[in-house]
Every structure is written in C-alpha cells, then in structure tokens.
Z-matrix of the N, CA and C atoms (Angstrom, degrees):
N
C 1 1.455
C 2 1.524 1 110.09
N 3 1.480 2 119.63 1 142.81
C 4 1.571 3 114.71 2 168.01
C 5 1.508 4 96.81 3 -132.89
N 6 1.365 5 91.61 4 164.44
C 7 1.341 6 107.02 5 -160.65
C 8 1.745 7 95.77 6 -126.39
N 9 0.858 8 111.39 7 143.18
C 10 2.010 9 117.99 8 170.77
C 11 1.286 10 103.31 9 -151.48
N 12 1.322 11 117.44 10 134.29
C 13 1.641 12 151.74 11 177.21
C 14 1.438 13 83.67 12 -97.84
N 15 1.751 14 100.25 13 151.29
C 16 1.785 15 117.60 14 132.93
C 17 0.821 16 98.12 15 -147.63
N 18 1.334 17 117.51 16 153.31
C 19 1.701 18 121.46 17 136.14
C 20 1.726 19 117.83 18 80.04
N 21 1.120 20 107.85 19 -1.03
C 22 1.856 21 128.98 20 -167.45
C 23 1.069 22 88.23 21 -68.43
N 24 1.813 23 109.49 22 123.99
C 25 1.263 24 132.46 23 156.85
C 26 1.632 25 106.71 24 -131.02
N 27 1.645 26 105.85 25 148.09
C 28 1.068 27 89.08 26 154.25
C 29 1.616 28 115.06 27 -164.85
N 30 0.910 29 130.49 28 178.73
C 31 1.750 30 136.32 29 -144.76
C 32 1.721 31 104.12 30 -122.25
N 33 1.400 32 128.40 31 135.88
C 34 1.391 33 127.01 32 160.24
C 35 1.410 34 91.51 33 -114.94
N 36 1.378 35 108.34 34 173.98
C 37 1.898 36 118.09 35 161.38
C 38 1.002 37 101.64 36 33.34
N 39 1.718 38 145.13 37 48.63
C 40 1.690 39 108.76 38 -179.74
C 41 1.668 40 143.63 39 71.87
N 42 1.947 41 83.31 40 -9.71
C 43 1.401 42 91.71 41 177.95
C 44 1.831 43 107.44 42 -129.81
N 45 1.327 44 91.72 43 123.11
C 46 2.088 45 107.90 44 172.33
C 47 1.744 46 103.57 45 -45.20
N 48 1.355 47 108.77 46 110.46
C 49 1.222 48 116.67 47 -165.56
C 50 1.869 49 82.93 48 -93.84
N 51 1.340 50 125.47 49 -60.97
C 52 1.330 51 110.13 50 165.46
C 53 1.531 52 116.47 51 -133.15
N 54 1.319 53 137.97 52 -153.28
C 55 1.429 54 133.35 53 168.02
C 56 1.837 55 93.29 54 -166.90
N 57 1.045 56 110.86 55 169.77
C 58 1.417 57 134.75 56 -173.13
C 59 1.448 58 112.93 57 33.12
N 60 1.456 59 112.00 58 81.10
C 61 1.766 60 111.49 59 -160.40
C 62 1.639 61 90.71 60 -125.37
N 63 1.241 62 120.91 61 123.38
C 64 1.408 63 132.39 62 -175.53
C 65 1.694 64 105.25 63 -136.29
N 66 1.553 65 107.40 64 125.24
C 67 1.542 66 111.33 65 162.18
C 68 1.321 67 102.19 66 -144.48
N 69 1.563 68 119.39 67 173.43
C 70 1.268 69 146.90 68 138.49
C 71 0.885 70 134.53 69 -108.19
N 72 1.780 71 131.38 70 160.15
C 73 1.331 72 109.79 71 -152.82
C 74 1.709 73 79.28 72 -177.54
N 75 1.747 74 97.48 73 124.51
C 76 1.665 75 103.78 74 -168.49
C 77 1.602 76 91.30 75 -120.51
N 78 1.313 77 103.55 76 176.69
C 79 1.477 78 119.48 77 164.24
C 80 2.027 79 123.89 78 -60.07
N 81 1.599 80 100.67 79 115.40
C 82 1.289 81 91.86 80 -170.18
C 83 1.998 82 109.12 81 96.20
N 84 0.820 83 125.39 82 43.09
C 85 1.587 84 118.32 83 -148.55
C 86 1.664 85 92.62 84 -153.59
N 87 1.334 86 102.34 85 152.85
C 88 2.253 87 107.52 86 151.62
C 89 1.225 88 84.64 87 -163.90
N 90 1.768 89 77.15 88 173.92
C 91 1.339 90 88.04 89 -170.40
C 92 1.706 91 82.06 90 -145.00
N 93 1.375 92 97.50 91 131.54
C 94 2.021 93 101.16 92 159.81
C 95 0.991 94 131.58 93 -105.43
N 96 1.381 95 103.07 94 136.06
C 97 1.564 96 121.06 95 -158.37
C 98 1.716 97 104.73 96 -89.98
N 99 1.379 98 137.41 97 89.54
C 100 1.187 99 119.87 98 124.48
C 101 1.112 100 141.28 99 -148.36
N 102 1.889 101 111.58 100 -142.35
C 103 1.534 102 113.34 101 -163.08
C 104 1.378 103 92.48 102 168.34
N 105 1.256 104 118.56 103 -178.17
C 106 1.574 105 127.19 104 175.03
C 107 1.663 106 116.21 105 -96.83
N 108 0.911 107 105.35 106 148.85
C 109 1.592 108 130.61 107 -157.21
C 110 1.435 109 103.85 108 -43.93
N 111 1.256 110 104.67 109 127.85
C 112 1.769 111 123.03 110 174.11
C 113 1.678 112 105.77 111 86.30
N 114 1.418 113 109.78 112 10.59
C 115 1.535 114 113.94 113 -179.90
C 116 1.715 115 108.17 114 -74.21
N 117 1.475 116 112.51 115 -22.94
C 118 1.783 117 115.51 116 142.80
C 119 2.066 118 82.15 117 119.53
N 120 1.538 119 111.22 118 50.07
C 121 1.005 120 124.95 119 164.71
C 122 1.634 121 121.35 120 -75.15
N 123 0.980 122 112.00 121 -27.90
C 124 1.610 123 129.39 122 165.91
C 125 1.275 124 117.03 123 -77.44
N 126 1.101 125 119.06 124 -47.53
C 127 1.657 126 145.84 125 -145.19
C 128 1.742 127 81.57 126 -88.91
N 129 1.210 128 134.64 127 -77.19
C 130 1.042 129 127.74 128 162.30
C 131 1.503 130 147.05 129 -21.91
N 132 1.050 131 105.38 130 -51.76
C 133 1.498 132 125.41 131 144.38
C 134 1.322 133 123.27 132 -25.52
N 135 1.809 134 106.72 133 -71.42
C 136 1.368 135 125.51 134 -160.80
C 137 1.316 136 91.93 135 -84.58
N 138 1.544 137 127.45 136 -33.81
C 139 1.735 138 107.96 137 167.91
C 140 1.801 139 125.87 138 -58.33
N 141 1.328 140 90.88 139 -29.89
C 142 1.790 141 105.33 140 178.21
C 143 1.879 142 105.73 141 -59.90
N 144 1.296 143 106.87 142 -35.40
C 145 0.931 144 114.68 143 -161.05
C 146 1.556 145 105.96 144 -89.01
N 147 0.976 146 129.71 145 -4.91
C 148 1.711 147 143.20 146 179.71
C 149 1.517 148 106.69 147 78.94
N 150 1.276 149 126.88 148 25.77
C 151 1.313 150 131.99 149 167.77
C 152 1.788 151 118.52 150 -91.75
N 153 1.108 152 118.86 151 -5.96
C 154 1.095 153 121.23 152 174.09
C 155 1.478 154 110.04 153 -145.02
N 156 1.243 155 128.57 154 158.32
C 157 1.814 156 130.44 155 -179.65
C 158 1.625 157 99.52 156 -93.37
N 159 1.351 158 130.82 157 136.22
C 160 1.003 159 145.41 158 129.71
C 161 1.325 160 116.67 159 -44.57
N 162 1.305 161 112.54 160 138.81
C 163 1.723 162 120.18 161 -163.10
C 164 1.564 163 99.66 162 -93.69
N 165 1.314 164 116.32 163 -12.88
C 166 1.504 165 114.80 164 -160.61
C 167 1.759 166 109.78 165 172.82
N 168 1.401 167 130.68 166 132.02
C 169 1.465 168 143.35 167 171.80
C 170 1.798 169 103.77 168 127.15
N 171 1.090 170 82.80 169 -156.82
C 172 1.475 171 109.50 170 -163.18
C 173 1.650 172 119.59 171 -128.50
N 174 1.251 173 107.04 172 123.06
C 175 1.860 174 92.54 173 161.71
C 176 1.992 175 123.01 174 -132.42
N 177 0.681 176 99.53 175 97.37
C 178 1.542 177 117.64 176 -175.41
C 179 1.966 178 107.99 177 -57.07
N 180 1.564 179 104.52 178 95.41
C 181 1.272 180 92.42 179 175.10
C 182 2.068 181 105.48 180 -119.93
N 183 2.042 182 84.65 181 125.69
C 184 1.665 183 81.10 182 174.94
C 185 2.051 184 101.50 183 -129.59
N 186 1.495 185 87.60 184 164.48
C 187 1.575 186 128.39 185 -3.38
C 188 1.342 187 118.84 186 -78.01
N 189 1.381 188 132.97 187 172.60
C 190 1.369 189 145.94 188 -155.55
C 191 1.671 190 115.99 189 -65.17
N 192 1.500 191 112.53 190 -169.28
C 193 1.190 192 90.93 191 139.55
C 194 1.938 193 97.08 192 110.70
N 195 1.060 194 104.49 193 -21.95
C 196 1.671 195 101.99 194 -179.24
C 197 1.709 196 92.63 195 -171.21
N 198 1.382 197 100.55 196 172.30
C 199 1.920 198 117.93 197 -165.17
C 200 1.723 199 89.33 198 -87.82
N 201 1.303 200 94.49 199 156.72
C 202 1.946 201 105.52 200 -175.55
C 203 1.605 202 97.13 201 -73.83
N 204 1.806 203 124.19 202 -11.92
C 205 1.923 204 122.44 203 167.14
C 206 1.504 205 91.14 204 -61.22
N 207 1.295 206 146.30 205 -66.25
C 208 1.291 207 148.54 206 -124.42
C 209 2.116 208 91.92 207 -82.34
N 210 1.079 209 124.97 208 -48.34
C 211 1.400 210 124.42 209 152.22
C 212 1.019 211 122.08 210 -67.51
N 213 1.446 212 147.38 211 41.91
C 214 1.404 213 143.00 212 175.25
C 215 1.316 214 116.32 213 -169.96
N 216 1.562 215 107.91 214 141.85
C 217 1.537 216 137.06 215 148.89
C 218 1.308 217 127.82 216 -63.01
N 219 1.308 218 107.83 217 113.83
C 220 1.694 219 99.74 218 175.05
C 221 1.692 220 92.07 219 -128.70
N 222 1.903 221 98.06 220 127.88
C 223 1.268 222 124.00 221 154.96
C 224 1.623 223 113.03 222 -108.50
N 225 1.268 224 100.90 223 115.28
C 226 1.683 225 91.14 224 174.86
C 227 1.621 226 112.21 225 -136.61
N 228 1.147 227 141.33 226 142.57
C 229 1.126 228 143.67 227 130.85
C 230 1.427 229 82.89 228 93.59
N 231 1.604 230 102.29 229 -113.70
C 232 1.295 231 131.72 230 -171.96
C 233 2.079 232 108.33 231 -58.36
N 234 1.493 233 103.97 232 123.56
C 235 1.287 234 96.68 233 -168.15
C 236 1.723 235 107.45 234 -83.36
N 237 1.059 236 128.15 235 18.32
C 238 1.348 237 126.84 236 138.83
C 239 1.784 238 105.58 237 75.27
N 240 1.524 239 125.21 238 33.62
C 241 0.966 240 130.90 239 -166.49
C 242 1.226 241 109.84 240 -113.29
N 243 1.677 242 107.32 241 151.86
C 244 1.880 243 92.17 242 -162.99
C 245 1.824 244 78.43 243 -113.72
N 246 1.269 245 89.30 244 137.76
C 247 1.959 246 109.82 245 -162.91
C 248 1.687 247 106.02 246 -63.18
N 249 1.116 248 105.36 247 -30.70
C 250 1.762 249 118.39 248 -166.88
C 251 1.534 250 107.43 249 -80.45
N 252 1.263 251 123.60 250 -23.66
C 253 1.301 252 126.79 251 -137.71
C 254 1.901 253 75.54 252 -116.19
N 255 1.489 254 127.39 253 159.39
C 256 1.130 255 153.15 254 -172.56
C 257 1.855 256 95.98 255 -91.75
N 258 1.360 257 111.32 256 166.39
C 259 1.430 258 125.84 257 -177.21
C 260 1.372 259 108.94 258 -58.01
N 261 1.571 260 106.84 259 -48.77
C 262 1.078 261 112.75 260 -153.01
C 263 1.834 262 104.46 261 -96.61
N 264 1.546 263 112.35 262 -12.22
C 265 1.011 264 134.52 263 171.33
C 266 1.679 265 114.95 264 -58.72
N 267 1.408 266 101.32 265 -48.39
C 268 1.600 267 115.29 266 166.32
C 269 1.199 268 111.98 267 -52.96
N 270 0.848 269 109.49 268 -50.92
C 271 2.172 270 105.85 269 -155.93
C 272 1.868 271 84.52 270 -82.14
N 273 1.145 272 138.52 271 -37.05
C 274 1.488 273 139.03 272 -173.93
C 275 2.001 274 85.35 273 -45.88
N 276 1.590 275 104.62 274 -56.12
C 277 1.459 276 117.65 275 -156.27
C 278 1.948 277 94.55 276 -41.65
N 279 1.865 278 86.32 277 -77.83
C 280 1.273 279 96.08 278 -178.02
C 281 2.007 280 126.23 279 -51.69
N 282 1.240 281 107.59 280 -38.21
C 283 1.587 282 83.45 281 163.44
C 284 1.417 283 127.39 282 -44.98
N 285 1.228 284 102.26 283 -42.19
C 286 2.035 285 104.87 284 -149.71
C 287 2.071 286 85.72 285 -89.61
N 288 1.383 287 123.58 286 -8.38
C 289 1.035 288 119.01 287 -173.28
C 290 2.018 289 83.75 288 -92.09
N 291 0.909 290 153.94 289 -35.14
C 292 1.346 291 148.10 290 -107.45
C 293 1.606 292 78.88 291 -140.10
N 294 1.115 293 120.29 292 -37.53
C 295 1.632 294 122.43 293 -157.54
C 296 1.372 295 123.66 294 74.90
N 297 1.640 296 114.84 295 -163.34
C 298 1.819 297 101.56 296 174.09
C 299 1.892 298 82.18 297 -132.99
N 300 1.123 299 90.78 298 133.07
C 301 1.672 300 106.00 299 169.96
C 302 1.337 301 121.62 300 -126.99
N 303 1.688 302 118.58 301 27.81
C 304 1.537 303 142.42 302 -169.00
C 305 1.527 304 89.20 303 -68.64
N 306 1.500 305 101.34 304 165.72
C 307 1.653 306 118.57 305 170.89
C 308 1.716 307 92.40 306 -162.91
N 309 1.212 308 117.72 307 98.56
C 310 1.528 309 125.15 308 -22.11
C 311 1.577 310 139.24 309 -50.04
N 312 0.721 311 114.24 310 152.46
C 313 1.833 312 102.80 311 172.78
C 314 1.592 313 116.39 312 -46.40
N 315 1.009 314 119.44 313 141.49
C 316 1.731 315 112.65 314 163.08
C 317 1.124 316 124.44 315 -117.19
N 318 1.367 317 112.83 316 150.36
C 319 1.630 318 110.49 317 -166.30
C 320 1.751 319 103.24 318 -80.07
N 321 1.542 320 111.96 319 139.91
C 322 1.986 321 89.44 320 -163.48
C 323 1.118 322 78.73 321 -107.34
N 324 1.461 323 154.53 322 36.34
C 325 1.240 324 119.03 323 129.57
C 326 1.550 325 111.35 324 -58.93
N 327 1.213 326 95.52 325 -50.89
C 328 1.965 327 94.36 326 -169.37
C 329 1.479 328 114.41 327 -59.95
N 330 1.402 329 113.30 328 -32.11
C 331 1.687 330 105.91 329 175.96
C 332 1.498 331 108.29 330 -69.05
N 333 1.440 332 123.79 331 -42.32
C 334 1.623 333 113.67 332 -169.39
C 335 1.560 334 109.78 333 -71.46
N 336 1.684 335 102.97 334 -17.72
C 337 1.865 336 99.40 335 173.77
C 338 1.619 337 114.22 336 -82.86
N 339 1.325 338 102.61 337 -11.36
C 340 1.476 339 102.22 338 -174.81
C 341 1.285 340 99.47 339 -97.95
N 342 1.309 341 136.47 340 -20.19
C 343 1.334 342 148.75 341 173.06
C 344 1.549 343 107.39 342 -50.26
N 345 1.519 344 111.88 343 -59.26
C 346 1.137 345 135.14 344 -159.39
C 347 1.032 346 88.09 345 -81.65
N 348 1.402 347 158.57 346 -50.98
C 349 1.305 348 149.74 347 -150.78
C 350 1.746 349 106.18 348 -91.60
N 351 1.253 350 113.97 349 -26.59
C 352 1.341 351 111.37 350 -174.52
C 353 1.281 352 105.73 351 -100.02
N 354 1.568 353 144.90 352 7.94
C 355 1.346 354 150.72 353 139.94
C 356 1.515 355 101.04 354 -84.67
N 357 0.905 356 145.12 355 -10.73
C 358 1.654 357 132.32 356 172.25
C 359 1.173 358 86.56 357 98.29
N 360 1.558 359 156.48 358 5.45
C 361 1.574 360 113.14 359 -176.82
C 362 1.421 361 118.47 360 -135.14
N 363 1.720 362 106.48 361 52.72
C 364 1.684 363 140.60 362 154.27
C 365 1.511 364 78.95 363 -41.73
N 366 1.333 365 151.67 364 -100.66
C 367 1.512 366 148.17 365 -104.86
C 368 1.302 367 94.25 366 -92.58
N 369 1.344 368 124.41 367 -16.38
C 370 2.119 369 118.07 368 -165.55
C 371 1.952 370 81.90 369 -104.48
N 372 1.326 371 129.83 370 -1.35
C 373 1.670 372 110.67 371 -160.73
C 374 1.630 373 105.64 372 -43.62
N 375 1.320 374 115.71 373 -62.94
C 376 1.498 375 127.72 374 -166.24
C 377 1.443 376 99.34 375 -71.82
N 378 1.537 377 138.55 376 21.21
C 379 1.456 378 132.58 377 178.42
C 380 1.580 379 104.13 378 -108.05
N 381 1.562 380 104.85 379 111.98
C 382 1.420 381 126.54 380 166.93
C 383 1.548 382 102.97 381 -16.42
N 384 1.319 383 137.74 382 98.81
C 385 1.848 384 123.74 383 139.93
C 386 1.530 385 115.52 384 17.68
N 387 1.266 386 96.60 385 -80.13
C 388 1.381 387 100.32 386 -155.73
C 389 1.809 388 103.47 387 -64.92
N 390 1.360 389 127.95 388 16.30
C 391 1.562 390 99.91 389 -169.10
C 392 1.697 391 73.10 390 -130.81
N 393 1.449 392 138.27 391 20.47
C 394 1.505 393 113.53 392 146.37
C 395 1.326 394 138.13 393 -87.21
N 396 1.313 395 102.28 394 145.92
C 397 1.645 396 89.46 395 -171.07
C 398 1.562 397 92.30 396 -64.36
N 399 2.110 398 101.46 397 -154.03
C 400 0.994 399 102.96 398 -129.11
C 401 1.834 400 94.59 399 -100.17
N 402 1.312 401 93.81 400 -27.68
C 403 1.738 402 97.59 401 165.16
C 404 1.408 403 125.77 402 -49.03
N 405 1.602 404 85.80 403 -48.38
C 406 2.024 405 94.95 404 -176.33
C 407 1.502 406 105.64 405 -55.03
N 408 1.371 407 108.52 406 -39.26
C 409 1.659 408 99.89 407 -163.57
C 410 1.485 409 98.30 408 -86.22
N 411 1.387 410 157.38 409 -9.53
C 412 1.009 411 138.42 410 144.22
C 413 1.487 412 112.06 411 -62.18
N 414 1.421 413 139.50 412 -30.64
C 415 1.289 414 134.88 413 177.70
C 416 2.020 415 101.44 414 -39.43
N 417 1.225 416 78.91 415 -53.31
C 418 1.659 417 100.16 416 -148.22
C 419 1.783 418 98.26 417 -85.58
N 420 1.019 419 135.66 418 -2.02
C 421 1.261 420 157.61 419 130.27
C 422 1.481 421 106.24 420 -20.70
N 423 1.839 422 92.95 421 -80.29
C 424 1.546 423 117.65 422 -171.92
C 425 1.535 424 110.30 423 -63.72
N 426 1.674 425 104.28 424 -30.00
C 427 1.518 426 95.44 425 -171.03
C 428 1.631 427 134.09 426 -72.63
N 429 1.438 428 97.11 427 -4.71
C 430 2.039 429 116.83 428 160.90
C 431 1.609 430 92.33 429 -55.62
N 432 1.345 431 122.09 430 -56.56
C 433 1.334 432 109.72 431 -170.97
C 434 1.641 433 125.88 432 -28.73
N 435 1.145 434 109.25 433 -44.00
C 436 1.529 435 127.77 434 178.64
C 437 1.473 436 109.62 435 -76.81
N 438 1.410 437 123.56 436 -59.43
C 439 1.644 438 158.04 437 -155.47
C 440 1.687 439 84.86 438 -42.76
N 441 1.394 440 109.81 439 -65.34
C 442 1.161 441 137.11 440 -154.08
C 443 2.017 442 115.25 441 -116.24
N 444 1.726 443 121.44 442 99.92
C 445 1.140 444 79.59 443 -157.45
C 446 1.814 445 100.17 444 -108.05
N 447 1.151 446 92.07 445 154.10
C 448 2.132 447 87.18 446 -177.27
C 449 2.355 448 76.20 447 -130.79
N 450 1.782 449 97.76 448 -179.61
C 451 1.057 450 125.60 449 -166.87
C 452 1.238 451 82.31 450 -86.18
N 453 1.623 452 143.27 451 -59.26
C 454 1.429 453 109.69 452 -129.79
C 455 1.573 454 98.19 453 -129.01
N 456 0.808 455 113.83 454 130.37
C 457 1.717 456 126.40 455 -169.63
C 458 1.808 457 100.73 456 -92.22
N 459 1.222 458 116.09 457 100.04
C 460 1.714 459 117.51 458 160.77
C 461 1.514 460 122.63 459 -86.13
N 462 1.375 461 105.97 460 82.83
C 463 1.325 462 96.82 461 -172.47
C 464 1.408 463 125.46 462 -106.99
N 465 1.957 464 135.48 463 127.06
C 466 1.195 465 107.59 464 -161.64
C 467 1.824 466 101.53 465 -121.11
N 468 1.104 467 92.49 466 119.35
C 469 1.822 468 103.78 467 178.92
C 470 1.614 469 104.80 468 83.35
N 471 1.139 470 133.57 469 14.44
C 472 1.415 471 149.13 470 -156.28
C 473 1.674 472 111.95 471 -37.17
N 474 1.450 473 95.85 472 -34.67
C 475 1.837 474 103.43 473 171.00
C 476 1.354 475 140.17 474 -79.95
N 477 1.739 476 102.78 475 -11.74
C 478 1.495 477 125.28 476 152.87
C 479 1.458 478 107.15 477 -3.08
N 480 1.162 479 128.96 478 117.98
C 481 1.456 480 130.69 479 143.72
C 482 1.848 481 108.99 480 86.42
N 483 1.252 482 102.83 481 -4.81
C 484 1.579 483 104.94 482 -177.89
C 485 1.050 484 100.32 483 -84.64
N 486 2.009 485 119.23 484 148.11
C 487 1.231 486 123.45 485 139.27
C 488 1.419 487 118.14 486 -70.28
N 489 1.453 488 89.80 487 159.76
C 490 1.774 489 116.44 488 164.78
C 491 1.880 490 97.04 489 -5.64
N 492 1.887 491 94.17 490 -76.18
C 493 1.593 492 78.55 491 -160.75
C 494 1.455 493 138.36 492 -74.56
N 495 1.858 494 96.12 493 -12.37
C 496 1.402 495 102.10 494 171.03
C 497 1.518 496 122.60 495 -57.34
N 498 1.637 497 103.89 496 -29.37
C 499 1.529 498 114.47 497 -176.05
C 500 1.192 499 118.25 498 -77.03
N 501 1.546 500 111.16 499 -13.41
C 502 1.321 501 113.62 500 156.91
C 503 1.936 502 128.68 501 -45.83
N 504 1.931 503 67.96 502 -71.05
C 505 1.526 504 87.16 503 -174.87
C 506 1.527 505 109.02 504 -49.87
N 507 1.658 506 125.92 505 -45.47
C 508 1.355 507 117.12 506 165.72
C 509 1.090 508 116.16 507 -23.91
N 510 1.887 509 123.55 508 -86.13
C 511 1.094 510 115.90 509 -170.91
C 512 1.138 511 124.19 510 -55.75
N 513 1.215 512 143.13 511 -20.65
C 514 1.923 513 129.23 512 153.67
C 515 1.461 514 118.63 513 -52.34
N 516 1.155 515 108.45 514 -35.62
C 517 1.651 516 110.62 515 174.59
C 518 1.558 517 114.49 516 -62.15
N 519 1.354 518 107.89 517 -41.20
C 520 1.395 519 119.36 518 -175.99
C 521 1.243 520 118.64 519 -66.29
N 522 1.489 521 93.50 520 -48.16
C 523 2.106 522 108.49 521 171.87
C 524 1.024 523 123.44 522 -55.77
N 525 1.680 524 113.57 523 -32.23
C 526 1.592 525 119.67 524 172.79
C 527 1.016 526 121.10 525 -104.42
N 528 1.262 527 115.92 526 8.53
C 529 1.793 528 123.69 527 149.84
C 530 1.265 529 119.69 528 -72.82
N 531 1.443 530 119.37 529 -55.22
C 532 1.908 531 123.81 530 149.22
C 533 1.317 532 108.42 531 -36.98
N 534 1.369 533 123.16 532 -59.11
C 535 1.471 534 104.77 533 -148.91
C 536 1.825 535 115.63 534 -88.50
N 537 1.444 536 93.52 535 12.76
C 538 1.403 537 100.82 536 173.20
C 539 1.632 538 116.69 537 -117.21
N 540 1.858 539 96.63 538 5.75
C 541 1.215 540 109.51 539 164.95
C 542 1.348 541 131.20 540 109.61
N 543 1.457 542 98.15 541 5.82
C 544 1.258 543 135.87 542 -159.21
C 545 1.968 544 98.62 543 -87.99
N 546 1.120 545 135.75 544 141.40
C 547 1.300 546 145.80 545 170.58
C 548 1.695 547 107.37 546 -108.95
N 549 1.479 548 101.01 547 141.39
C 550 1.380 549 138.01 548 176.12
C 551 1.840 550 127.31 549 -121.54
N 552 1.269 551 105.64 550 113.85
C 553 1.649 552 111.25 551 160.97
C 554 1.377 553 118.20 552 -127.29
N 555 1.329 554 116.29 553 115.07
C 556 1.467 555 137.36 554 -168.61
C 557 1.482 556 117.56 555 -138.28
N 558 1.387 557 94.32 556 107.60
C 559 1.834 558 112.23 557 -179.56
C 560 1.614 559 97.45 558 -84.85
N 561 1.755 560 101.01 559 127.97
C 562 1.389 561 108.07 560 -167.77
C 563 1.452 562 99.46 561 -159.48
N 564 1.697 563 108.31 562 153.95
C 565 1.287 564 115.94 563 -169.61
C 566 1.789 565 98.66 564 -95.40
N 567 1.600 566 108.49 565 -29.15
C 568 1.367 567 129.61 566 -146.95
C 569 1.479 568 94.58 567 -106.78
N 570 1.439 569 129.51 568 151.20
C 571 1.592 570 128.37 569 172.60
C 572 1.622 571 63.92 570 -77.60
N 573 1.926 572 80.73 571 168.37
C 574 1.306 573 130.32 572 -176.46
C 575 1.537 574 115.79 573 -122.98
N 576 1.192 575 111.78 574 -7.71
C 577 1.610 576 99.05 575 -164.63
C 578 1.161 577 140.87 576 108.93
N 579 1.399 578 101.40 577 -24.64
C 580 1.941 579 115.08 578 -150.31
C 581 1.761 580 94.35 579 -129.31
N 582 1.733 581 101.10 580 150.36
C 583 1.300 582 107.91 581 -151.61
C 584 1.855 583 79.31 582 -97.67
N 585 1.370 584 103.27 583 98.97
C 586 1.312 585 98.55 584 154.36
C 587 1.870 586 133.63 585 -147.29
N 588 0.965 587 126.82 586 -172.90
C 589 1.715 588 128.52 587 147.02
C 590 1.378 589 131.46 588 -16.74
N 591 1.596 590 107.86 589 139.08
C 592 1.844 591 73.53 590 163.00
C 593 1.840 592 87.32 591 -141.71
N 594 1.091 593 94.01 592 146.02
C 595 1.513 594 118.20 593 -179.60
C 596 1.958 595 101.95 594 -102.66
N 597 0.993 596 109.92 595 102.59
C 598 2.260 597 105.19 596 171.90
C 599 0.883 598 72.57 597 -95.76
N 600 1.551 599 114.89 598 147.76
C 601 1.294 600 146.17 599 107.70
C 602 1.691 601 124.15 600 -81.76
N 603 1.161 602 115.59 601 130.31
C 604 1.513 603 132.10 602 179.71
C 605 1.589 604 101.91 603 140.66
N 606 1.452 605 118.40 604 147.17
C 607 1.111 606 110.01 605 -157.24
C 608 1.544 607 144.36 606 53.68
N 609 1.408 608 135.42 607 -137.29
C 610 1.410 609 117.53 608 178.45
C 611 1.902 610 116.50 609 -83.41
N 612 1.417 611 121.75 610 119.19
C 613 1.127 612 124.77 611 -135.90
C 614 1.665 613 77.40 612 -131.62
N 615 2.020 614 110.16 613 92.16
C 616 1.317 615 123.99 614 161.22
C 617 1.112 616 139.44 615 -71.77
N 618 1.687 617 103.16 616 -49.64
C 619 1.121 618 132.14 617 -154.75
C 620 2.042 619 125.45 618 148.11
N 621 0.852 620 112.69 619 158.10
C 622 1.561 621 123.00 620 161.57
C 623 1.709 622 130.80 621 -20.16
N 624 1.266 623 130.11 622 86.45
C 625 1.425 624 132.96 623 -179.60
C 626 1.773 625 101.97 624 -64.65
C-alpha cells in the first residue's frame, strides 16, 4: 500500500491548526509526527483517522478502493476501554467492531491470545478494565494492535504510561509491524525506536524531512 498527502490543511474553532501538509508513506515505513504542543499533532492523527474533516488537500490511497480509516489503527490519547468489560473482553469488543480483513483469514481467538501474551497481560485477561492501573490499560489499548490486523498503525503518544520494559516490548511490536510491511504514524515527544521520518509541525508546515 502507499499512501500520498498534499496540501492537508485543517481548521478547529475557527482557527488554521495547519495548511500545506504533504507526506508519503510506503509499505514497511513511519513516519514521526512532531513539534510542540497544540502544533495540531493529535488533530492530525484523528483527521487521518476519519474522525475529524480536513479543511482542504488530498490523500491518495493505492491501490484504491476504500478510505485510508478502513486500513488503519488509531490509538490515541484516551485508551478507549469499556471499564465493565474484562481485558480480554475488550479486544473480543474491538475485533468484531474492526472486523477480520486477514488474507489469510485468522482465527481471532488466536490473535487476541497472542495479543494478550505479547503485551504481558495473559494473567490480568479476565481482570475488569476499570481495576488496571494506568500502564496495563495502555498495554491493552495497544494490544487491538495485534488482536486485529490492518496496514497502518495511527498511533498518538503510544508510550504514555509504560515502563522501561513495556517500551521495550513496544518497540519490537512496532519493528515487526514494518518489517512485515506494515506502516506506522506516531506523534511523539519521546524517540520511539523505529527507523523512520520526521514530519514537525509548528511553524512552516511543507511536508516530510
């Protein structure tokens, strides 16, 4: 899959959050998103993600055929967990909400157990949401990433709340999401690990370094 930006602007409140924003973005690839705060590192994101309208540009996804949401993961901010429902109860949610778009198909029992096992939290599966701290529930956030698999990972601040070793384990997840061909965009204050791009936003906002 490739991906091409032009010209993406777009507006909150009345106010041009950016204008003339251009990237590309191939198979196996990221790109990191930043700049200093309110430079519309989020805002960007959540437009990539079909949660917000772009005020203006273009995005070229081939080959054709469906919106660049229908290929993509978005983790952002808020880890998006319904408190009542068990660990493993969530990612059940989000598969059957996300669908399976494998080639081959995969059986999602086995992806949400391998999910769970490769974020560390096989032993919390049957533990209510609401009683993890604050790491676990970003673990388990990230762990749809796997559960469910699409090409393009939108991830914003993705290392929030992890220790040392969880951030490990991130970046292996991430590396072998590229290296199986898989694409990444992640607005971050912190390196990440991953050999990629960097897109600032704040100030004059071209395109992709």
């Amino acid at each position: 899959m490739q991906i091409e930006a032009s010209a993406l602007a777009l507006e909150r409140g009345g106010r041009i959050i950016f204008t003339n924003l251009g990237f590309s973005l191939s198979d196996g690839q990221a790109l990191v998103v930043t700049g200093p705060n309110g430079a519309g590192k989020s805002s960007l994101l959540r437009a990539l993600a079909g949660l917000l309208p772009f005020a203006a540009g273009r995005i070229a996804v081939t080959p054709g055929g469906s919106g660049l949401s229908e290929h993509s993961h978005y983790v952002g901010h808020a880890d998006a967990l319904k408190p009542s429902l068990t660990v493993y109860e969530n990612l059940e949610f989000w598969a059957a909400l996300l669908g399976r778009a494998d080639t081959p198909p995969a059986d999602p029992v086995v992806q949400i157990e391998m999910a769970l096992a490769r974020l560390g939290l096989a032993r919390i599966a049957d533990l209510p949401a609401a009683y993890l701290s604050a790491g676990q529930k970003r673990r388990a956030a990230l762990a749809r990433l796997l559960a469910v698999r699409r090409p393009l990972w939108l991830l914003d601040e993705p290392a929030t709340a992890l220790d040392a070793a969880s951030q490990k384990v991130l970046a292996e997840v991430m590396l072998a999401h590229l290296a199986d061909g898989g694409m990444i965009i992640a607005a971050t204050h912190a390196p990440l690990g991953l050999p990629a791009r960097e897109l600032v936003l704040g100030g004059t906002n071209g395109g992709a370094a």
